[in-house]
N, C-alpha and C positions, 0 to 999 in steps of 0.2 A: 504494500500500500504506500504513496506516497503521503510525502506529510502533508499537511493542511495548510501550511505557507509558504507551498513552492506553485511555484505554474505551472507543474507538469500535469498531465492530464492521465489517469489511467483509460487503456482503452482497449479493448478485446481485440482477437484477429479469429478470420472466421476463413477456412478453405475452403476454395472455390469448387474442389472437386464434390467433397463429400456433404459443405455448408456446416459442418461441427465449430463449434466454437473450442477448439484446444487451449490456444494462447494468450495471455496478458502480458503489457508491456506499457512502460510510461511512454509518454513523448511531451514536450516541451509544444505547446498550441499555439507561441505567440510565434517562436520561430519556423516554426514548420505547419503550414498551415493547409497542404493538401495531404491524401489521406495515404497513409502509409502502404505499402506492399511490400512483404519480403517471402520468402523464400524457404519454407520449413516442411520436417516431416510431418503427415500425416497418418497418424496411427489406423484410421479407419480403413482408408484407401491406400495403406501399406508402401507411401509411395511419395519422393515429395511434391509438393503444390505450391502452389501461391496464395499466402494468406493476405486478405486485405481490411482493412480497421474498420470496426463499428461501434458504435458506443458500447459501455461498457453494461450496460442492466438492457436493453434494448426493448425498454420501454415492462418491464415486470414491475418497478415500483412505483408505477403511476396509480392516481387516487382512482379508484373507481366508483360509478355510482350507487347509489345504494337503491334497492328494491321496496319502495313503499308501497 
Protein backbone atom coordinates (compact mmCIF):
# COMPACT_ATOMS: atom_id res chain seq x y z
CA UNK A 1 0.00 0.00 0.00
CA UNK A 2 1.21 3.34 -0.57
CA UNK A 3 1.37 5.99 2.12
CA UNK A 4 -1.21 8.53 2.36
CA UNK A 5 1.19 11.51 1.56
CA UNK A 6 2.67 10.46 -1.49
CA UNK A 7 1.08 10.90 -5.11
CA UNK A 8 1.47 7.64 -6.12
CA UNK A 9 -1.50 6.16 -7.15
CA UNK A 10 -2.12 2.25 -6.58
CA UNK A 11 -3.53 0.66 -9.47
CA UNK A 12 -4.21 -2.92 -10.75
CA UNK A 13 -3.05 -4.50 -14.17
CA UNK A 14 -5.59 -6.64 -15.76
CA UNK A 15 -4.39 -9.34 -18.86
CA UNK A 16 -5.45 -8.88 -21.94
CA UNK A 17 -5.52 -12.53 -22.75
CA UNK A 18 -7.30 -14.07 -19.88
CA UNK A 19 -9.00 -10.29 -18.30
CA UNK A 20 -7.79 -11.67 -14.41
CA UNK A 21 -6.63 -9.01 -12.58
CA UNK A 22 -3.11 -10.72 -11.05
CA UNK A 23 -1.13 -7.51 -10.43
CA UNK A 24 -0.67 -4.32 -8.34
CA UNK A 25 1.78 -1.68 -8.61
CA UNK A 26 2.13 2.15 -7.77
CA UNK A 27 2.77 4.64 -10.34
CA UNK A 28 3.34 8.31 -9.80
CA UNK A 29 -0.27 10.13 -11.69
CA UNK A 30 1.03 13.51 -11.89
CA UNK A 31 4.14 12.28 -13.90
CA UNK A 32 2.91 9.71 -15.85
CA UNK A 33 -0.35 10.32 -16.96
CA UNK A 34 -1.27 7.61 -19.65
CA UNK A 35 -2.05 4.31 -18.65
CA UNK A 36 0.52 1.99 -18.05
CA UNK A 37 1.39 -1.43 -20.14
CA UNK A 38 3.87 -3.84 -19.24
CA UNK A 39 4.63 -7.13 -19.98
CA UNK A 40 4.05 -10.15 -17.26
CA UNK A 41 3.31 -13.69 -16.73
CA UNK A 42 0.14 -14.83 -16.74
CA UNK A 43 -0.70 -17.62 -14.52
CA UNK A 44 -4.14 -18.46 -16.02
CA UNK A 45 -3.06 -18.58 -19.62
CA UNK A 46 0.30 -20.05 -18.62
CA UNK A 47 1.91 -17.64 -20.88
CA UNK A 48 3.14 -14.03 -20.98
CA UNK A 49 0.75 -11.12 -21.88
CA UNK A 50 0.40 -7.75 -21.79
CA UNK A 51 -1.03 -6.20 -18.77
CA UNK A 52 -2.71 -2.89 -18.82
CA UNK A 53 -3.80 -0.55 -15.71
CA UNK A 54 -7.21 -0.16 -14.27
CA UNK A 55 -8.33 1.25 -11.26
CA UNK A 56 -7.65 -0.27 -8.43
CA UNK A 57 -11.48 -1.57 -6.70
CA UNK A 58 -13.04 -1.10 -10.34
CA UNK A 59 -15.98 0.40 -9.06
CA UNK A 60 -16.96 -2.74 -5.97
CA UNK A 61 -16.82 0.07 -3.37
CA UNK A 62 -19.36 2.25 -4.72
CA UNK A 63 -22.48 3.21 -2.55
CA UNK A 64 -25.24 1.58 -3.74
CA UNK A 65 -28.97 2.18 -3.55
CA UNK A 66 -30.91 0.98 -1.05
CA UNK A 67 -34.30 -1.03 -1.61
CA UNK A 68 -37.40 0.73 0.00
Amino acid sequence: MPKKNTKRKLVGLVSDLSGHRTYYTTKNAQTTTEKLSLKKYDPVARKHATYTETKKSLGRNEVKKRKN
